[in-house]
C-alpha positions as CSV (number, residue, x, y, z in Angstrom):
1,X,0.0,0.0,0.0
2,X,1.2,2.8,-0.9
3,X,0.6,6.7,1.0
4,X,0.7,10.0,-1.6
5,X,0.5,13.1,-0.1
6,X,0.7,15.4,-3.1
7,X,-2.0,15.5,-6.2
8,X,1.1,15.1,-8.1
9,X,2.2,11.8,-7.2
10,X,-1.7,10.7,-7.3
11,X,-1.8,11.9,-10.7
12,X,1.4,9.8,-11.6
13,X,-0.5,6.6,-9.9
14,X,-4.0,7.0,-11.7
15,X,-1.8,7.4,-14.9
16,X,-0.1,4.3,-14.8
17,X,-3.4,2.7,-13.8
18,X,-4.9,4.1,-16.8
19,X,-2.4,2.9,-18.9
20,X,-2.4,-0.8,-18.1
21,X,-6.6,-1.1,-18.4
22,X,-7.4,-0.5,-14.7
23,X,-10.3,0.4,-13.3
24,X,-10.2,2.5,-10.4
25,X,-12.6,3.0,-7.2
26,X,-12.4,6.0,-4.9
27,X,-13.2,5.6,-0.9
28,X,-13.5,9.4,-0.1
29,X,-13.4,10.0,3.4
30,X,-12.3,12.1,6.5
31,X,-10.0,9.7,8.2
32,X,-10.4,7.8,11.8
33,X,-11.4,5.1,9.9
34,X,-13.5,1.9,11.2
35,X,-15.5,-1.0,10.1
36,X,-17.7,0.8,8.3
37,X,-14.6,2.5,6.0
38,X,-13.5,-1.2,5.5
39,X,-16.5,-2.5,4.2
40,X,-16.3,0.2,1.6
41,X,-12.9,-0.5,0.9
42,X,-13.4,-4.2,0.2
43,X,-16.3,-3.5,-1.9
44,X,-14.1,-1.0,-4.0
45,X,-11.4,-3.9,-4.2
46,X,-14.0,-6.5,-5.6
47,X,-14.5,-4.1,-8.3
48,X,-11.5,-2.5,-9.1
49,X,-8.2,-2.9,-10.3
50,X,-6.8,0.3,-7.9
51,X,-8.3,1.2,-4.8
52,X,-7.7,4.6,-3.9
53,X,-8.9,6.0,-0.2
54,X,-8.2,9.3,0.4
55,X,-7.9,10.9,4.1
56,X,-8.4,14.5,3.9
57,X,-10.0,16.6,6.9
58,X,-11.7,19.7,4.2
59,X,-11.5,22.8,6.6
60,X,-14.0,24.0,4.4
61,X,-16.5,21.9,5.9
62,X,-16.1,23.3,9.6
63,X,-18.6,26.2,10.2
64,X,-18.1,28.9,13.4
65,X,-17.8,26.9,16.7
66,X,-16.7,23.6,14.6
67,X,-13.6,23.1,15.7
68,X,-11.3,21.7,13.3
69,X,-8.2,20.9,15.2
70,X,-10.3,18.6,17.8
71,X,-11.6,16.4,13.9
72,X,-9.4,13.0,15.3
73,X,-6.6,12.5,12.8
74,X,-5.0,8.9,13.0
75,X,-3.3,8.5,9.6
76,X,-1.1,5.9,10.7
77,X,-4.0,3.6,11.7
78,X,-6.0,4.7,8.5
79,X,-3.0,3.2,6.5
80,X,-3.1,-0.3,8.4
81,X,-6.8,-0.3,8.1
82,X,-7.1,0.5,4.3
83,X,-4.5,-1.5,3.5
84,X,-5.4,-4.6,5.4
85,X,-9.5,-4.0,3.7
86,X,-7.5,-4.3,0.2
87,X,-6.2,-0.1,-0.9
88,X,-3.9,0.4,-3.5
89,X,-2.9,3.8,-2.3
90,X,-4.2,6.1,0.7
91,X,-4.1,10.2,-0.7
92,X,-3.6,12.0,2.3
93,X,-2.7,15.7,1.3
94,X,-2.2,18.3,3.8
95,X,-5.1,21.3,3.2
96,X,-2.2,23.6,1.1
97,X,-2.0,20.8,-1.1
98,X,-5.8,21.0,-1.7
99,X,-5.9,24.9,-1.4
100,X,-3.0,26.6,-2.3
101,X,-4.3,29.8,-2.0
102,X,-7.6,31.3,-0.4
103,X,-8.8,32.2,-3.7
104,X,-9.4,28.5,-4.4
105,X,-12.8,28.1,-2.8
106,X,-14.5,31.4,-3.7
107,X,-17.3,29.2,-5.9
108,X,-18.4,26.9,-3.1
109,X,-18.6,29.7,-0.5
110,X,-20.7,31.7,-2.7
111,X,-23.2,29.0,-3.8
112,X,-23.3,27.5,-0.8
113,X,-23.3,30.2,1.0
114,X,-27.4,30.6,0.0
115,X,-28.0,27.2,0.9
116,X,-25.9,27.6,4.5
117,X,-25.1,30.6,5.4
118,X,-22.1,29.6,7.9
119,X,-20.3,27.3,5.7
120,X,-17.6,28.7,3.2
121,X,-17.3,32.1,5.0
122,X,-13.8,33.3,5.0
């Protein structure tokens, strides 16, 4: 199993999967995996030939009083978990590898932003 922590090196993985004919299943989720993340894992794997689960707490999801830092981050046990359920590859980018700069989620704050009011606001 292998950990990426940059959309380049992902990029370089899905390419080579592409290449040789694979199909490839995505387990999105927010880390502090369980059971639950497992089943979805081995489910992927039954179906694919590249099992990607990606780990990524999305600070854009954390409204006023939400408090990020507390969201339990256990990356190391995510990778033994995933890997054991049948991953390829756990992408685990840090948030300036998702959002290089704060300009980056100016759509979503103002759509959303009608829906919710709280969530999106810089």
């Amino acid at each position: 199993m292998k950990l990426c922590q940059t959309t380049a090196d992902l990029q370089e993985e899905v390419a080579l999967a592409k290449a040789a004919g694979k199909s490839i299943g995505l387990v999105p989720t927010m880390g502090a995996l369980h059971e639950g993340h497992g089943s979805l894992i081995a489910a992927a794997r039954k179906e694919n030939g590249l099992v990607i689960v990606s780990v990524f707490v999305n600070p854009t999801q954390f409204g006023p009083g939400e408090d990020l830092e507390a969201y339990p981050r256990t990356l190391e046990a995510d990778c033994i978990l995933a890997g054991k359920m049948g991953a390829d590859i756990v992408f685990a980018p840090a948030a300036k590898e998702m959002y290089p700069s704060a300009d980056m989620t100016w759509v979503q704050r103002f759509y959303a932003a009608a829906a919710v009011p709280y969530i999106f606001v810089a």
